[in-house]
C-alpha positions in Angstrom: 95.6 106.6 108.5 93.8 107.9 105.2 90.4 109.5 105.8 89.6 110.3 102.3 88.9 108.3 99.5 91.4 107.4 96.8 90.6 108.3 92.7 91.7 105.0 92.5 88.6 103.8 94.8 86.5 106.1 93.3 87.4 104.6 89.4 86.4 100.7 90.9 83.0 99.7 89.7 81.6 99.3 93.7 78.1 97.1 93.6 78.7 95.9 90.2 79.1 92.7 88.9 82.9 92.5 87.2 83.7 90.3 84.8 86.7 87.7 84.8 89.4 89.0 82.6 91.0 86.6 80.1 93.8 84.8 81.0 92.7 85.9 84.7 94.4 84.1 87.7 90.9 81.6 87.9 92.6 80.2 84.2 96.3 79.7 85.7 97.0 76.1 86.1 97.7 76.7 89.8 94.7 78.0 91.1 92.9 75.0 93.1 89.2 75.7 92.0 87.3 75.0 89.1 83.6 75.2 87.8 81.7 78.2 87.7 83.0 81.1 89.8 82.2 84.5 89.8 84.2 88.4 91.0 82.3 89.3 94.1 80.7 92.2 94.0 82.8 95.3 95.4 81.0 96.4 99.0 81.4 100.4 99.4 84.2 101.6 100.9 84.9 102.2 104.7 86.8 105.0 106.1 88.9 105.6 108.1 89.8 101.4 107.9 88.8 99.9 111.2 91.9 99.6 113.5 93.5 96.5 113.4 93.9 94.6 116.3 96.7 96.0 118.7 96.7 99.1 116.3 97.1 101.3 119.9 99.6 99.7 121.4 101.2 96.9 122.5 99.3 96.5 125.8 96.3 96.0 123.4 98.5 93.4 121.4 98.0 89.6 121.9 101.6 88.8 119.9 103.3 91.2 123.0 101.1 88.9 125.7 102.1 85.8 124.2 104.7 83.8 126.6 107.6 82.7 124.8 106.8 79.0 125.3 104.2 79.4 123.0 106.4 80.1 120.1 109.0 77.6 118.6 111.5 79.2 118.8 112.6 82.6 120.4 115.8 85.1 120.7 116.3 88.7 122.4 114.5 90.2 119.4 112.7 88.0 117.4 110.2 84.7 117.2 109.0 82.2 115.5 105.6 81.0 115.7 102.7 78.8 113.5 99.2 78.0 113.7 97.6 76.5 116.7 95.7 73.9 114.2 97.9 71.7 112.1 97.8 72.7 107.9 97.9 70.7 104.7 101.6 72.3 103.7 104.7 70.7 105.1 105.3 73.6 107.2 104.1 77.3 107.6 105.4 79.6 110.3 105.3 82.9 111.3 107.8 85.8 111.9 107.4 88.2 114.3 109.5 90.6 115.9 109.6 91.0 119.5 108.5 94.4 120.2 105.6 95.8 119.3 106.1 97.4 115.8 105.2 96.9 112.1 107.0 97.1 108.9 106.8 100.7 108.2 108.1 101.4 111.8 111.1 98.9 112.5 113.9 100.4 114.0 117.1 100.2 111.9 119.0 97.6 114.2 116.1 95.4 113.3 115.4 96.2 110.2 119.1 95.4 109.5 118.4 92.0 111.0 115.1 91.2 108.6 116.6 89.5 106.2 119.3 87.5 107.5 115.6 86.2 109.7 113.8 85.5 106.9 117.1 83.3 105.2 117.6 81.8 108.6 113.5 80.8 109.0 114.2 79.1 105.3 117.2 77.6 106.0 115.4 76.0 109.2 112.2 75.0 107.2 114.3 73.0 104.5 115.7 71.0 106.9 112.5 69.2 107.1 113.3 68.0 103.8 111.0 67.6 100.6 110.8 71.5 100.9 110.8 73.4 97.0 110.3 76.6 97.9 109.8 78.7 100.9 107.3 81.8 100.0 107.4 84.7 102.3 104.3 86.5 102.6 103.7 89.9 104.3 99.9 91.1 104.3 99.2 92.9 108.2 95.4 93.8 107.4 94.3 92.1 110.7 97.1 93.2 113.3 99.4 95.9 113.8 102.3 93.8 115.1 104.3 93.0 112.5 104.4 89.0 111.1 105.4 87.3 108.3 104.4 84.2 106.9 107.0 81.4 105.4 105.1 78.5 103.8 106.7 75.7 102.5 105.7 74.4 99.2 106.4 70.5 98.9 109.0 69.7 96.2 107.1 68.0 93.2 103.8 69.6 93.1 103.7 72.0 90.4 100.4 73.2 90.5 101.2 74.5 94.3 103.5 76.8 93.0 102.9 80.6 93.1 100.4 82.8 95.2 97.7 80.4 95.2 99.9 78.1 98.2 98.1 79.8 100.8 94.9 78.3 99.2 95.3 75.5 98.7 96.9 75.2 102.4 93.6 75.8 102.8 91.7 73.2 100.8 94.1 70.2 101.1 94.0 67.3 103.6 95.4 68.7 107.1 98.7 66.5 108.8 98.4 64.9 111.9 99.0 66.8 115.1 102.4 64.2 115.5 103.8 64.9 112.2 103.1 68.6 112.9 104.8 68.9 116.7 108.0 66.4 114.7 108.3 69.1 111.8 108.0 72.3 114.2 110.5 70.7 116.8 112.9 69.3 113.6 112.3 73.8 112.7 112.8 75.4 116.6 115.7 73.3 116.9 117.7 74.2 113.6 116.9 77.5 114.3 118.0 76.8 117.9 121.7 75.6 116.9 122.5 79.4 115.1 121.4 81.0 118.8 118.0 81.8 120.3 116.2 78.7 122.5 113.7 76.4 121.3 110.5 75.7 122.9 109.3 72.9 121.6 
């Protein structure tokens, strides 16, 4: 974990008010907010960064607690997950491997196996139909175990393309719990017909 801080931290203009560039992400037709926005002000750093949960083990981990029925789907090394809450996308799921490690520390045998996840996951998600594009998104600032998101981004709606999806998962009219359980049963089950059991 880094203790010290970075030239590149020290160059950032911390407690000033920064500008938007031109032709910044706030002027792409696909972010979902407009009027008057500004950069938030840059808080001083913090070091060492706090642990993230489950950062000392996995008996600190809640992914490693988590009973398989309360993923969607599930093998010997890997499962599939999603929000508790319904979202406004036709489908978002997480993928996590089993035992307690993150990216950096994956053993070979399942690092061999990450991709050939991540195509399966897709495959799975498009058979919901109506499906674009499937984004996969890695970020890990809040736990240690590793997960990555898949969202799906509807077919048709051009301004949800690109990085912005998560936000305007975010902003967008949430499905109904019944269309939600259909689309992640329709998702553990695809999955569920290559190997692995579904839960749902």
């Amino acid at each position: 974990m880094e203790t010290e801080l970075s030239e590149y931290a020290r160059s950032l203009p911390i407690g000033e008010r920064i500008p938007f560039p031109e032709g910044g992400i706030p002027g792409w037709e696909i972010f979902p907010f407009e009027g008057d926005l500004q950069v938030k002000v840059l808080d001083e750093p913090v070091l060492p960064d706090p642990p993230r949960h489950g950062e000392s083990g996995p008996s600190a981990c809640r992914t490693c607690a988590r009973s398989d029925d309360s993923f969607l789907w599930t093998d010997e090394h890997w499962r599939l997950g999603t929000s508790r809450e319904p979202g406004a996308l036709p489908a978002t799921v997480l993928l996590y491997p089993r035992a307690h490690h993150d990216l950096l520390d994956l053993p070979p045998e399942r690092a061999a196996e990450f991709g050939p996840m991540l195509q399966r996951a897709e495959r799975a998600i498009r058979t919901i139909g109506g499906v674009a594009r499937v984004h996969v998104n890695k970020w890990g600032d809040g736990a240690a175990h590793l997960h990555v998101f898949l969202y799906a981004r509807p077919a048709g709606l051009q301004q949800l393309r690109g990085t912005c999806l998560p936000l305007w998962d975010d902003v967008l009219p949430k499905r109904s719990a019944s269309e939600w359980a259909a689309t992640h049963r329709r998702i553990a089950h695809a999955m569920a017909a290559d190997g692995g059991t579904a839960h749902v």
